[in-house]
C-alpha positions in Angstrom: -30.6 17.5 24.3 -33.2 15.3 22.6 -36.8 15.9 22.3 -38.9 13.0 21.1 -42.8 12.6 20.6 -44.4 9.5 20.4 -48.8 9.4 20.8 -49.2 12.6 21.8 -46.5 12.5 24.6 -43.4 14.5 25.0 -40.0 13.3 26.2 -37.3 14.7 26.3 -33.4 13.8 27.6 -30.6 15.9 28.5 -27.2 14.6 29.0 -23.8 16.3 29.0 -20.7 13.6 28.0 -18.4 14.2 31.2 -14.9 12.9 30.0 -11.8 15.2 29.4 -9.6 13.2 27.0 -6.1 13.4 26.6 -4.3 15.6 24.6 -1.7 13.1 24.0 -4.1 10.5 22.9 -6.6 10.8 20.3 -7.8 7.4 20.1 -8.3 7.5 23.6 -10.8 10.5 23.6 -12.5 8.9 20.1 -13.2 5.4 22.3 -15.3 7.2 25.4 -16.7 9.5 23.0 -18.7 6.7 21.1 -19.1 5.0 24.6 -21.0 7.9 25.8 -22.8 8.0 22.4 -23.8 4.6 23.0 -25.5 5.2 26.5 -27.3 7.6 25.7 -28.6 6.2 22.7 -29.8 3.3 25.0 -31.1 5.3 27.5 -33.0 7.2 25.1 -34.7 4.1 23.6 -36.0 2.3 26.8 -37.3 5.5 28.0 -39.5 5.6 24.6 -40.2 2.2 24.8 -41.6 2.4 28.3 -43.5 5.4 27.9 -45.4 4.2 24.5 -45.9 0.8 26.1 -48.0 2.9 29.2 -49.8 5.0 26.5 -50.7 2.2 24.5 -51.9 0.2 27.9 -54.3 3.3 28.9 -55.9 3.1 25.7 -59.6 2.1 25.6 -60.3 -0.9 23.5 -62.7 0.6 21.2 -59.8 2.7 20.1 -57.2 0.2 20.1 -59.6 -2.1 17.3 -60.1 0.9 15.4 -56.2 2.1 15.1 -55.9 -1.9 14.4 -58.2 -1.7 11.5 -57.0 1.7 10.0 -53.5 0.1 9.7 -55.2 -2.7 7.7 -57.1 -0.6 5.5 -54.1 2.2 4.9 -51.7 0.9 1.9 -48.0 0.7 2.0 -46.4 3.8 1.1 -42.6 3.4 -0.2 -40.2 4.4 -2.4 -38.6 2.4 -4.8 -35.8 4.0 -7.3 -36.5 7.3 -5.6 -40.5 7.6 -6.7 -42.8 7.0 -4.2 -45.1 4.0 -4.8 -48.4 2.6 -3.3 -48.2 -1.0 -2.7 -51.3 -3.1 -2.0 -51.9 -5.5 0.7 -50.0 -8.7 0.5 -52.8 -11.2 -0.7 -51.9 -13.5 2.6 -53.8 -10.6 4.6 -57.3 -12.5 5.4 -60.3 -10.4 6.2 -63.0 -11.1 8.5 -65.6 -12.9 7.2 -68.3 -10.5 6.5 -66.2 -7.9 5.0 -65.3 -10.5 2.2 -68.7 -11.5 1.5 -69.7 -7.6 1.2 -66.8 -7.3 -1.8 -67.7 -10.7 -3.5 -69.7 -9.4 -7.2 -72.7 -11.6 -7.3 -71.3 -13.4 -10.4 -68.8 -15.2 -8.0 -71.2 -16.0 -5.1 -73.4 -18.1 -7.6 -72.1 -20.7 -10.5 -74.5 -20.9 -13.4 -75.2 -24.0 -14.8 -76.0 -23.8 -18.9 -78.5 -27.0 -19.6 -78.5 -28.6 -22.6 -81.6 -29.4 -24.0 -82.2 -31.7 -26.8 -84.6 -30.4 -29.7 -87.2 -33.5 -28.8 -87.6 -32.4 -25.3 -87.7 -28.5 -26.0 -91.4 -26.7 -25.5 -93.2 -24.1 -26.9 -92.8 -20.8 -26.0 -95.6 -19.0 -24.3 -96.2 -16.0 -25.9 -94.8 -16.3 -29.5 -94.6 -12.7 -30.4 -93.3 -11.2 -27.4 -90.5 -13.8 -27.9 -89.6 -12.7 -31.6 -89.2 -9.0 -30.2 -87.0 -9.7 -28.0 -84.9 -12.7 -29.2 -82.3 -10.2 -31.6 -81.6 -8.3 -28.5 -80.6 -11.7 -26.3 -78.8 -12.9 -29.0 -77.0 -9.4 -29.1 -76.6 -9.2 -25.7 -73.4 -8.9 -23.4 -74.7 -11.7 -21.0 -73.2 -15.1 -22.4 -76.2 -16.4 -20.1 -78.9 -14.2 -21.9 -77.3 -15.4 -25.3 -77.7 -19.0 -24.7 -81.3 -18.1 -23.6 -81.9 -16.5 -26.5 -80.5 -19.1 -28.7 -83.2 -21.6 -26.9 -85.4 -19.5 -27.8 -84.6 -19.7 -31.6 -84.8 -23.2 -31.5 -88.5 -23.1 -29.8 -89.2 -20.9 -32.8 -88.0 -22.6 -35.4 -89.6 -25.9 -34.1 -93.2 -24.5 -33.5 -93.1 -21.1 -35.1 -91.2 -21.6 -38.5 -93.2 -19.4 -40.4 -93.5 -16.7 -38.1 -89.8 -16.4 -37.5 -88.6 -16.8 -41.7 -88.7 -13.1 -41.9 -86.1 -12.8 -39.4 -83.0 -15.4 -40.7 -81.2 -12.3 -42.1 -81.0 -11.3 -38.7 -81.1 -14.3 -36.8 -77.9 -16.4 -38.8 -75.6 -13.7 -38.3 -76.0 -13.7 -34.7 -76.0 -17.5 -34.6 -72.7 -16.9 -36.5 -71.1 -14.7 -33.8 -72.2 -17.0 -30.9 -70.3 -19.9 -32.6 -67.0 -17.7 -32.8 -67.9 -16.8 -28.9 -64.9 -18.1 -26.1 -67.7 -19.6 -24.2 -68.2 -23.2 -25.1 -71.4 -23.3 -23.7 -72.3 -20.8 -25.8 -70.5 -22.6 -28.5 -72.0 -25.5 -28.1 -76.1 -23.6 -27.5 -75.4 -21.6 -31.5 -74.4 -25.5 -32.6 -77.5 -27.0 -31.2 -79.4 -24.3 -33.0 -77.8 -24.4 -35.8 -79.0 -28.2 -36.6 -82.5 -26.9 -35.6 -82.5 -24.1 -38.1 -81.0 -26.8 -40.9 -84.2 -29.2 -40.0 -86.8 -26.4 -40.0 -85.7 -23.8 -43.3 -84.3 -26.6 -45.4 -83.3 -24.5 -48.4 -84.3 -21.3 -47.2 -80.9 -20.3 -46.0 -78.9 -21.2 -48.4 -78.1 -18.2 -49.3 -77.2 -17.5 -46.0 -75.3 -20.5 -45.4 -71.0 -19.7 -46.5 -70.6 -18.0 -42.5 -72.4 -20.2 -40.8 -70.9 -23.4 -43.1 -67.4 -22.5 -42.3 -67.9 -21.8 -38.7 -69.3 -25.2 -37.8 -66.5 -27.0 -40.3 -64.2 -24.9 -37.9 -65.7 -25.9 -34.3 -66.1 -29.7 -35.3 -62.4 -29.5 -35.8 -60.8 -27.3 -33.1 -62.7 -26.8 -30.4 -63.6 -28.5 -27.0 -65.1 -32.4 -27.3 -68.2 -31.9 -26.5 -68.4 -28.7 -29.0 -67.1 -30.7 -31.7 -70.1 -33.6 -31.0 -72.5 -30.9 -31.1 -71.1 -29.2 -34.3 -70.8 -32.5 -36.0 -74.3 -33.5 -35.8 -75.2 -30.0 -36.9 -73.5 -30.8 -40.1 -74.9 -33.9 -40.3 -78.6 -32.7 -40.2 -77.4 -30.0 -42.7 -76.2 -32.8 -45.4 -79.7 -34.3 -44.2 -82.2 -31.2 -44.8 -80.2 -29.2 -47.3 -80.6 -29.9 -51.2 -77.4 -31.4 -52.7 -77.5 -29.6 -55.5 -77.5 -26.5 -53.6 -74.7 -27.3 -50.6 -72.4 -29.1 -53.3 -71.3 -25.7 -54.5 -71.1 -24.4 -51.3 -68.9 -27.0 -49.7 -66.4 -27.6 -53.3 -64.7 -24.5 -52.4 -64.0 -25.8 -48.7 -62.3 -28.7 -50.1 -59.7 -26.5 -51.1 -58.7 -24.8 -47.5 -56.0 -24.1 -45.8 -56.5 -25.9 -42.5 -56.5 -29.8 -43.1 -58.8 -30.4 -40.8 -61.2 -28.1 -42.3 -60.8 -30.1 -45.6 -61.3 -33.2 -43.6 -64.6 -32.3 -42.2 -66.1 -30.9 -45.6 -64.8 -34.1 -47.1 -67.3 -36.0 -45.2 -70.3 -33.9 -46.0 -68.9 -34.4 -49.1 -69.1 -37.6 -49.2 -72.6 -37.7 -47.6 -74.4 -35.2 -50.4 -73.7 -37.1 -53.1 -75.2 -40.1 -52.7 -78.9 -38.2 -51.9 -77.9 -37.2 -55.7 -79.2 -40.2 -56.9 -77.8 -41.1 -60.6 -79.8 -38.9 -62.3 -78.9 -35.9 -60.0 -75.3 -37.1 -60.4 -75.8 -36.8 -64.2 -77.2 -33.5 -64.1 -74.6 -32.3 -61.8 -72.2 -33.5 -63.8 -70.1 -37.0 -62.9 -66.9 -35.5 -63.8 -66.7 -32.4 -61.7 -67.7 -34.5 -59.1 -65.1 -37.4 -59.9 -62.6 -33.9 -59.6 -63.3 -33.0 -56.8 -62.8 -36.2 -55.1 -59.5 -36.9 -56.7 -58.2 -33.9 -55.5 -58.7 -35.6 -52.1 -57.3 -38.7 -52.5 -53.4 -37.3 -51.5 -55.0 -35.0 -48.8 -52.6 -35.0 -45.7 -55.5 -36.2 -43.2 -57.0 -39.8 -43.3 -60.8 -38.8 -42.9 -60.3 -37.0 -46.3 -58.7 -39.7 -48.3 -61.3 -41.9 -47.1 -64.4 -40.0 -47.6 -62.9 -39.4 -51.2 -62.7 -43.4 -51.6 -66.2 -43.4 -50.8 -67.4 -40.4 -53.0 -65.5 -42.7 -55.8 -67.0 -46.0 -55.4 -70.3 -44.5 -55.4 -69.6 -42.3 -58.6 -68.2 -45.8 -60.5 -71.4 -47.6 -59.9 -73.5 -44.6 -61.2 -71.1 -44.5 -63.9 -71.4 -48.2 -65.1 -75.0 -48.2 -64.9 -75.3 -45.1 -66.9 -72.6 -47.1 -69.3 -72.9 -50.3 -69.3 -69.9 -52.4 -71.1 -71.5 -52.7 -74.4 -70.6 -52.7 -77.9 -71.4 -48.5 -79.4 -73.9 -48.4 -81.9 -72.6 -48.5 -85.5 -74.3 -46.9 -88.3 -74.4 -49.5 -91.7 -72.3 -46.7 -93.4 -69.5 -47.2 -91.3 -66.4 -49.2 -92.7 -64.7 -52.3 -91.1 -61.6 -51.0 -89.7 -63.9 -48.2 -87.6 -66.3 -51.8 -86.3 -62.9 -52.8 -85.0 -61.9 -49.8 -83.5 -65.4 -49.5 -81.3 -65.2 -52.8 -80.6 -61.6 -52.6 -79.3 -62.2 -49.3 -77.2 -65.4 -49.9 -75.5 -66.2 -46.9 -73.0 -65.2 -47.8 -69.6 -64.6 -46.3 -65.8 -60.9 -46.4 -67.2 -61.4 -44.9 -70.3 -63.4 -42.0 -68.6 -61.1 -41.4 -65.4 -58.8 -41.1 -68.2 -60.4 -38.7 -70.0 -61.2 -36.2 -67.4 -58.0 -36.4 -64.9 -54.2 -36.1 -65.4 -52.5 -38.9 -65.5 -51.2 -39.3 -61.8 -55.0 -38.7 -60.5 -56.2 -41.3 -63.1 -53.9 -43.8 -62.0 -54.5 -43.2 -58.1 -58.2 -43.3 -58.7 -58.5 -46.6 -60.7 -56.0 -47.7 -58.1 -59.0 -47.1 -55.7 -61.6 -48.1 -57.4 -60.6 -51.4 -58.6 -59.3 -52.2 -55.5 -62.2 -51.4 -54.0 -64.8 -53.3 -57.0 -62.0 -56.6 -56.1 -62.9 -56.5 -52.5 -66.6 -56.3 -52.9 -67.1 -59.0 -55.7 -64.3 -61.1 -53.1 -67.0 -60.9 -50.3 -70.0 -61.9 -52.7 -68.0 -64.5 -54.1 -67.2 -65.8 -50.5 -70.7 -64.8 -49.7 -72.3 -67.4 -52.3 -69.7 -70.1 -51.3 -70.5 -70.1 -47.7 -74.2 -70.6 -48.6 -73.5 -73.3 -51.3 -71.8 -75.0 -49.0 
């Protein structure tokens, strides 16, 4: 007897196997036992079919949508291993229309665009105070989108409200500084932007705020998205433009000596840009052979940008250096004996004489290497220079 229940409905089959097998032969008895088996198996299977098919058909529609829907919604239950498991829909299951747009977040129905606003075209704010209570928090904030907000708004501040907002720099850098290190490029790229406007506006005032945000932008003009690296480039250029040399020499020496090459590279060429705005006597005061140092230790750097920004640095400190000494005979005092005359006059004090002095011996020899090179190839073009016209 089997009883069965399928939607509510009862069935229920009854059938007694009517064979006698042989006593003589097992196998024969074994055969029409599974052939009954097998009948009534069959039997017992259309009849279910048959009757679920009619329950399903009397249905009303309402409830046939709603059983259809519940099956959707209901998860998978299984076991794997022997521990039950909940498995999600397969992600191929599509939903009607306006039950994906109810589960959408807003962030994904709308893609913000971040505009990049050049420091000529940016306008005043219209309430200045109101702005410099809330601009810590938006730079704080969780929102990249409120951050790059609030970064514009630093820059309108710096621009039209310097002195109102010089109070706040302690604040203000670090959070500049933490927007540059932020995944975002276009937040990157917002703190870079700012970060030339701040350069232009405090000048030395944040110099002594300046080794975090320095070695940021040296990173992100290095390694970071294209477009980053423009934007921290020229925010190192206005920073070598606005900054006193004599007070972002020191600064940047120490990031000659980094790890990363790149890194080196890039403070090689605001390097290289200071110390011209020296001037020779700056250069004197400075000192011309820390400075000739520091740009020897370049020369053998792995990257190419460093090497030549250190040629640069060179040429421009043995110019200083040969007006400053000029290749003239010492002054002799009428005490002093002949054989000391000769001596001055056979050692005059030259570029040579004073890379020699102040280097080892490889770094002497790989900097007059450059620098005479260097001196032959510009007194080659003025020589060619004055022919051309002669002729």
């Amino acid at each position: 007897v089997c009883n069965f229940r399928v939607h509510g409905v009862s069935l229920s089959y009854s059938e007694a196997p009517t064979f006698s097998p042989p006593r003589d032969s097992p196998v024969s008895a074994l055969i029409l036992f599974q052939q009954s088996v097998n009948n009534l198996f069959t039997q017992v299977t259309s009849r279910m079919a048959t009757n679920t098919l009619k329950d399903l058909n009397s249905l009303p529609l309402t409830e046939k949508m709603s059983e259809c829907k519940a099956s959707l919604a209901k998860p998978c239950v299984g076991k794997i291993n022997g521990k039950s498991e909940d498995r999600p829909l397969p992600s191929s299951v599509t939903l009607p229309p306006s039950v994906g747009e109810s589960e959408k977040p807003e962030a994904e129905k709308a893609t913000v665009e971040v505009e990049y606003i050049e420091s000529e075209n940016l306008d005043n704010v219209d309430d200045a105070n109101a702005v410099l209570k809330s601009v810590l928090a938006g730079l704080d904030s969780k929102d990249w989108v409120s951050v790059c907000d609030a970064l514009n708004n630093v820059r309108r501040l710096s621009i039209f409200h310097k002195e109102a907002m010089v109070h706040m720099l302690e604040k203000v850098i670090p959070l500049v500084v933490k927007s540059l290190k932020n995944p975002r490029s276009a937040v990157c790229k917002t703190a870079c932007m700012t970060s030339a406007d701040i350069f232009s506006a405090y000048n030395d005032h944040i110099t002594d705020l300046l080794d975090s945000l320095l070695t940021q932008l040296l990173l992100k003009s290095s390694q970071d998205k294209r477009f980053v690296c423009e934007a921290a480039e020229k925010a190192l250029t206005s920073m070598t433009k606005y900054v006193s040399p004599t007070l972002l020499l020191p600064k940047l020496q120490p990031c000659l000596k980094n790890r990363n090459p790149r890194i080196r590279a890039k403070a090689s060429s605001c390097f290289s840009r200071s110390v011209p705005r020296l001037g020779v006597e700056g250069i004197k005061e400075y000192g011309i052979d820390k400075l000739v140092q520091a740009a020897a230790s370049q020369l053998s750097d792995q990257l190419p940008e460093s090497r030549e920004a250190a040629r640069i640095v060179l040429l421009e400190l043995q110019t200083v250096y040969e007006k400053a000494h000029p290749l003239i005979k010492p002054e002799t005092s009428s005490s002093s004996s002949p054989e000391e005359e000769q001596i001055s006059e056979a050692e005059p004090i030259t570029w040579e004489n004073f890379c020699q002095s102040k280097l080892s011996a490889l770094s002497a020899q790989a900097v007059l290497r450059v620098t005479n090179v260097l001196a032959m190839t510009a007194r080659e073009g003025l020589v060619t220079t004055g022919s051309s016209s002669t002729s």
